[in-house]
N, C-alpha and C positions, 0 to 999 in steps of 0.2 A: 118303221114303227110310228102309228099315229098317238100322238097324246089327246087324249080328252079330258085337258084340263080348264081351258080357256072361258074366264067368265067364273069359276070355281073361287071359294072362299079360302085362304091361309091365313093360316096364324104361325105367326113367326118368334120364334121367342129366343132373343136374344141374349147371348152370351160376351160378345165383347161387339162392341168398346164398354164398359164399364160401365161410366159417366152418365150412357145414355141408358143403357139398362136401370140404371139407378135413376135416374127421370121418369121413367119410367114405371118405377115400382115393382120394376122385372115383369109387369101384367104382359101378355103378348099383345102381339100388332095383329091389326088385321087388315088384309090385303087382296086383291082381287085380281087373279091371273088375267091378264089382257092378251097374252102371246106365249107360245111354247117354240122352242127349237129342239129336234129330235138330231144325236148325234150320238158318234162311239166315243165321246168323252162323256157323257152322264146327261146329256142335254143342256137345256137353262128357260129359266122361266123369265116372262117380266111383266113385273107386277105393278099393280095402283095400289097405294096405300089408302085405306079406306079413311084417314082421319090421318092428312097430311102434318108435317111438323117441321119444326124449324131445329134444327142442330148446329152447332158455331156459325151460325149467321147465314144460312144456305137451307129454303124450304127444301125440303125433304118430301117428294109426294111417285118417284118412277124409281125400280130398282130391279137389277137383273140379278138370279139368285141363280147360282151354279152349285155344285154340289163338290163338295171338299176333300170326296174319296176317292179310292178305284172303287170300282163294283158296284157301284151307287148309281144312282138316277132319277132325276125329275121325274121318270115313268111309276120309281115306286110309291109316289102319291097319288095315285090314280087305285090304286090297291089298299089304301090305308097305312102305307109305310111312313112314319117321316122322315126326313133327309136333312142331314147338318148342311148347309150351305153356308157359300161368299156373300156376301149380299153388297153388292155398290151401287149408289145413287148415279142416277142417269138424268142429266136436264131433258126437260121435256123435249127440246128440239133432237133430241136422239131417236125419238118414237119415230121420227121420219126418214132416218135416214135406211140406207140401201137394205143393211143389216143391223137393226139395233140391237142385236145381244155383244156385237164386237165392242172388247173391251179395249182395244189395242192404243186406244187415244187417251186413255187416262192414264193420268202420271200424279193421283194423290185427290184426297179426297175424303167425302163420306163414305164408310164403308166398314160392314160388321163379320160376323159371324154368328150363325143360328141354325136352331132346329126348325124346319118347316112343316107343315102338318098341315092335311085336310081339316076342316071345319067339324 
């Protein structure tokens, strides 16, 4: 499955953490597919945030956004579905590595819950 997402506009609208949602004013984020990975777990996106930010002292601007169900998929934003996703902050030095959608190295962090949606 090839995704044509890449370069695409999201908006993300978050559901927890709270705190930040409430900073927020619950408006969605919007964020710029840079990468897609095609997989039989629902795929995962990773995203720029279009209007980087700061959250308990840690800029906020790279995020891989996985999708939180079975049956689900990053594919079904390419169709107009939206998809509740993971969403975790990713340092920038992660864009570089082998696979940057592996989360296996994080142990805590920034990291939400949301609905994703085409633009």
């Amino acid at each position: 499955m090839t995704l044509r997402l890449k370069g695409k506009t999201l908006l993300i609208r978050l559901s927890d953490p709270w705190d930040l949602g409430e900073s927020f004013g619950w408006e969605p984020l919007s964020a710029v597919v840079i990468a897609t990975k095609a997989d039989d777990k629902g795929g995962a996106l990773l995203v720029r945030m279009k209007r980087p930010f700061i959250y308990k002292d840690v800029r906020c601007e790279y995020f891989v956004a996985v999708p939180r169900h079975e049956n689900f998929s990053v594919a079904d934003l390419a169709v107009g579905r939206p998809v509740l996703c993971a969403i975790t902050r990713v340092p920038e030095d992660r864009l570089e590595a082998e696979d940057p959608f592996d989360l296996s190295w994080w142990r805590g962090g920034v990291a939400g819950i949301g609905e994703v949606a085409t633009e």
